[in-house]
C-alpha positions in Angstrom: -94.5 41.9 134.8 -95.1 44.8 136.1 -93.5 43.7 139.9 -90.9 42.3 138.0 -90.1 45.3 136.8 -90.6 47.3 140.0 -88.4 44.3 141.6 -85.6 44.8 139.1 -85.2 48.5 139.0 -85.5 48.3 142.7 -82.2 46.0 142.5 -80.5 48.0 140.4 -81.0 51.4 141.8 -81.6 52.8 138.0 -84.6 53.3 135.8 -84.8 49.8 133.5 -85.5 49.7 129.7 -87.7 46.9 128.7 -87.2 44.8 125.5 -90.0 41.7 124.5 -89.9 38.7 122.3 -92.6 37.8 121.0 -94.2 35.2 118.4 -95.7 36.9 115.4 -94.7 40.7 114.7 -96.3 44.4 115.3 -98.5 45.9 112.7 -97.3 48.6 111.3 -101.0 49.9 110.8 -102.4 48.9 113.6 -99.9 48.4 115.9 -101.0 45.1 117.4 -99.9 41.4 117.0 -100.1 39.6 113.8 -98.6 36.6 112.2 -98.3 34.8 115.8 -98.8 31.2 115.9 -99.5 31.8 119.3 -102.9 32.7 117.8 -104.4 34.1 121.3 -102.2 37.1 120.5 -103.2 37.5 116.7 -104.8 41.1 117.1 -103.7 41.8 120.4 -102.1 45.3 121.1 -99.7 43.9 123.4 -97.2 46.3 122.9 -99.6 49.2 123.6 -100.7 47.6 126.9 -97.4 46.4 128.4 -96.3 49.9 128.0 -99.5 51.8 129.6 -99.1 49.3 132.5 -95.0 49.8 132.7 -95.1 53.3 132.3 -93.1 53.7 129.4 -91.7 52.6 126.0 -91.7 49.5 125.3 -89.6 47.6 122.4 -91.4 44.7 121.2 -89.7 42.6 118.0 -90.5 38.9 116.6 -88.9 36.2 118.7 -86.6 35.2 115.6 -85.3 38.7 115.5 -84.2 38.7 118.7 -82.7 35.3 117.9 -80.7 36.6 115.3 -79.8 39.5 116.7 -78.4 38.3 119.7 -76.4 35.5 117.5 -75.3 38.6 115.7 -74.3 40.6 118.1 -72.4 38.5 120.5 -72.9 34.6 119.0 -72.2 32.2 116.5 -72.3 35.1 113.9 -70.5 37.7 115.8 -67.9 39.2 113.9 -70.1 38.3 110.0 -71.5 40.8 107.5 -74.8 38.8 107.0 -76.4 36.7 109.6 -79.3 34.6 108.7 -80.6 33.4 112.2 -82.9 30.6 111.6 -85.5 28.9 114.3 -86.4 25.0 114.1 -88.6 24.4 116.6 -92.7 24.4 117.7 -92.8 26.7 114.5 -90.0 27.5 111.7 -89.0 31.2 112.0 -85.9 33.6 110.5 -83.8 36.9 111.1 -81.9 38.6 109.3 -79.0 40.8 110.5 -76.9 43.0 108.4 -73.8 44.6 109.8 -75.2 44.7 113.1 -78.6 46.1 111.9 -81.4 43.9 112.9 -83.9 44.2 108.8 -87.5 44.3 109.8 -88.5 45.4 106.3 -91.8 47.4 104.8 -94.2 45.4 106.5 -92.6 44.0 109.5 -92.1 40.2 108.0 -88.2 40.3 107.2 -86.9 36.6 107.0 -90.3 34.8 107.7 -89.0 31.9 105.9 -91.1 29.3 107.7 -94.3 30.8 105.1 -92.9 30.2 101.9 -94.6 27.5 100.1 -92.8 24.2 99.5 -95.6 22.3 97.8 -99.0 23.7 97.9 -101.0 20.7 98.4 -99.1 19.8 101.7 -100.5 19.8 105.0 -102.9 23.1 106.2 -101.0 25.6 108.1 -102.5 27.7 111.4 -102.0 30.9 109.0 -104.4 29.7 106.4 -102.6 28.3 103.8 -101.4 24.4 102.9 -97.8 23.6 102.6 -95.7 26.1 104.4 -92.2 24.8 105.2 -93.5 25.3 108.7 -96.0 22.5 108.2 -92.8 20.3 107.0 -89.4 21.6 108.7 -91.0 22.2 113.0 -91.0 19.7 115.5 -94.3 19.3 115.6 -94.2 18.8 112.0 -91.5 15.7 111.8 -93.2 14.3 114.6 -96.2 14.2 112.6 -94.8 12.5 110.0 -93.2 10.0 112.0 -96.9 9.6 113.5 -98.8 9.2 110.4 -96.1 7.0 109.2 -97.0 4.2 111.7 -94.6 5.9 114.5 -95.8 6.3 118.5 -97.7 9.6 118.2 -96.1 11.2 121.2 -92.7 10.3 119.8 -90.8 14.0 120.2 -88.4 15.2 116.7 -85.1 14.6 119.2 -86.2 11.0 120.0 -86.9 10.4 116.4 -83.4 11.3 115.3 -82.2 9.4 117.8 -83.8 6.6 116.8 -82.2 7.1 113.1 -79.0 7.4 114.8 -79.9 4.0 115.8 -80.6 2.9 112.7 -84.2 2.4 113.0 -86.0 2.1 109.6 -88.9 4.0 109.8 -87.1 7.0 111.9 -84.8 7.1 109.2 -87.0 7.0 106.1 -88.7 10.0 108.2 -85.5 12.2 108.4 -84.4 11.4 104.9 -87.6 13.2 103.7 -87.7 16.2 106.1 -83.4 16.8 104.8 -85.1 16.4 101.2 -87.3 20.0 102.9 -84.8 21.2 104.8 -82.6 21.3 101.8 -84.4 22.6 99.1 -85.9 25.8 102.1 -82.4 26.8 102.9 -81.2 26.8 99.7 -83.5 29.3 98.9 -82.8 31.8 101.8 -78.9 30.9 100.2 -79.5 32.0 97.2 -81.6 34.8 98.0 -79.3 36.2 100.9 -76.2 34.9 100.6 -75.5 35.1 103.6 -72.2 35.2 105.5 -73.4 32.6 107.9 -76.8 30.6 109.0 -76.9 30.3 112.6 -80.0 27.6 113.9 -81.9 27.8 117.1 -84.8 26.3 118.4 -85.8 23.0 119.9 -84.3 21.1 116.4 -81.2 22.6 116.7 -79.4 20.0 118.6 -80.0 17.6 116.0 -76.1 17.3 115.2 -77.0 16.1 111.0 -78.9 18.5 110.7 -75.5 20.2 110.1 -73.9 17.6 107.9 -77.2 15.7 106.2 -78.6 18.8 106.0 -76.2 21.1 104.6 -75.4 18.0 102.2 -79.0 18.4 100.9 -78.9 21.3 100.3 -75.9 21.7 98.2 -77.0 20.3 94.8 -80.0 23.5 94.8 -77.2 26.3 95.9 -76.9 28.4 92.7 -73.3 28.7 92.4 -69.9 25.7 92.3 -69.6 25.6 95.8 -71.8 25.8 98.5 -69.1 27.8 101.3 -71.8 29.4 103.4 -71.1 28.2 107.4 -74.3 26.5 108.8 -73.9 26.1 112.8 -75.2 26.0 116.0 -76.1 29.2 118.0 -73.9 29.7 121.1 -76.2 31.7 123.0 -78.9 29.2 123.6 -82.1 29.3 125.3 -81.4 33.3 126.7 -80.5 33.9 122.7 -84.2 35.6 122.1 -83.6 37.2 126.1 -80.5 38.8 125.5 -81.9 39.7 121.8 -85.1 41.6 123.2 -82.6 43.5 125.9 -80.3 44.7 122.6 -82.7 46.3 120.9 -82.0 49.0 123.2 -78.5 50.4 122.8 -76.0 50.0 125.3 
């Protein structure tokens, strides 16, 4: 990183501000990694490292939050009071952007939705606990399922909504419980937030029902007569958490 870095501001001709995504979040005790299920960085301090070895300050923020805030800023919820920018992928992760203003909250856990319990004798979680809508709503998780439902182990969550868009029994019966999840989790952060707009990321994200089936499921838990909120795609893609990390720097 460090040539990288030597490489870039060589390129540039100017001094270069560094920004990090990472899984997990910063202690604000300690200052080092917690909450990561990347768990070789659980008690790391990363931050304090990269910036000894770099020379300077370093901004370091959960990989969600830089999600949302680049989603925010400049992507699907550009332009929106309240962003809830959630991640469906190897893990299930949130951020929450408020007029612009990334929320990291008291203890540096703002919109870790993927660590609510949704039924506490469900399957163990790497944190600790059993039942996490992580341990139900990831890839991993749905490919599980399919897996201990008689499914090819090493089927991937894409392939098995392919499959139920093929009408395949078993990928089907598969999906229909993970929208059951999915829908009674965002329904939650809906009531809770309100937001003006849920934009999803991660691997999941281009499952195209998760956007109709989903939203459909979770209509009937949505505390009020409608359910209006917007819940799309993110436009920024794969350099969402990239361009996120840079914008925590002003421009």
């Amino acid at each position: 990183m460090v040539s990288l870095v030597d490489e870039l501001e060589e390129h540039a001709g100017a001094p270069c501000r560094v920004g990090i995504g990472t899984p997990g979040a910063l202690s604000r005790k300690t200052g080092r990694i917690k909450n990561s299920n990347t768990t070789c960085l659980i008690d790391q301090p990363l931050q304090a490292d990269l910036s000894a070895l770099l020379k300077r300050e370093i901004r370091m923020e959960n990989d969600a939050n830089c999600f949302a805030l680049s989603e925010a800023l400049d992507g699907a919820g550009q332009g929106q009071a309240i962003v809830f920018g959630m991640i469906l992928g190897t893990g299930v992760g949130g951020g929450i952007v408020v007029n612009q203003q990334l929320l990291t909250g008291l203890q540096s856990i703002t919109g870790e939705w993927g660590h609510n319990p949704l039924c506490p004798d469900g399957p163990r979680c790497y944190c600790g606990r059993r039942g996490c809508i992580e341990t139900f709503l990831s890839g991993p998780a749905l490919a599980a399922d399919y897996a201990r439902r008689g499914g090819e182990p090493t089927t991937t969550a894409q392939t098995i909504a392919a499959l139920a868009e093929d009408n395949d029994p078993l990928a089907q019966d598969v999906l229909s419980v993970f929208f059951n999840y999915f829908g009674q989790a965002l329904a939650t952060i809906i009531n809770i937030l309100d937001p003006h707009v849920v934009v999803i990321g991660g691997g999941l994200s281009g499952i195209d029902a998760l956007y109709s089936r989903g939203r459909e499921a979770a209509a009937p838990y949505v505390f009020n007569d409608e359910f209006a909120t917007p819940i799309v795609s993110n436009i920024n893609g794969d350099s969402a958490g990239v361009r996120g990390a840079a914008q925590l720097w002003p421009a």
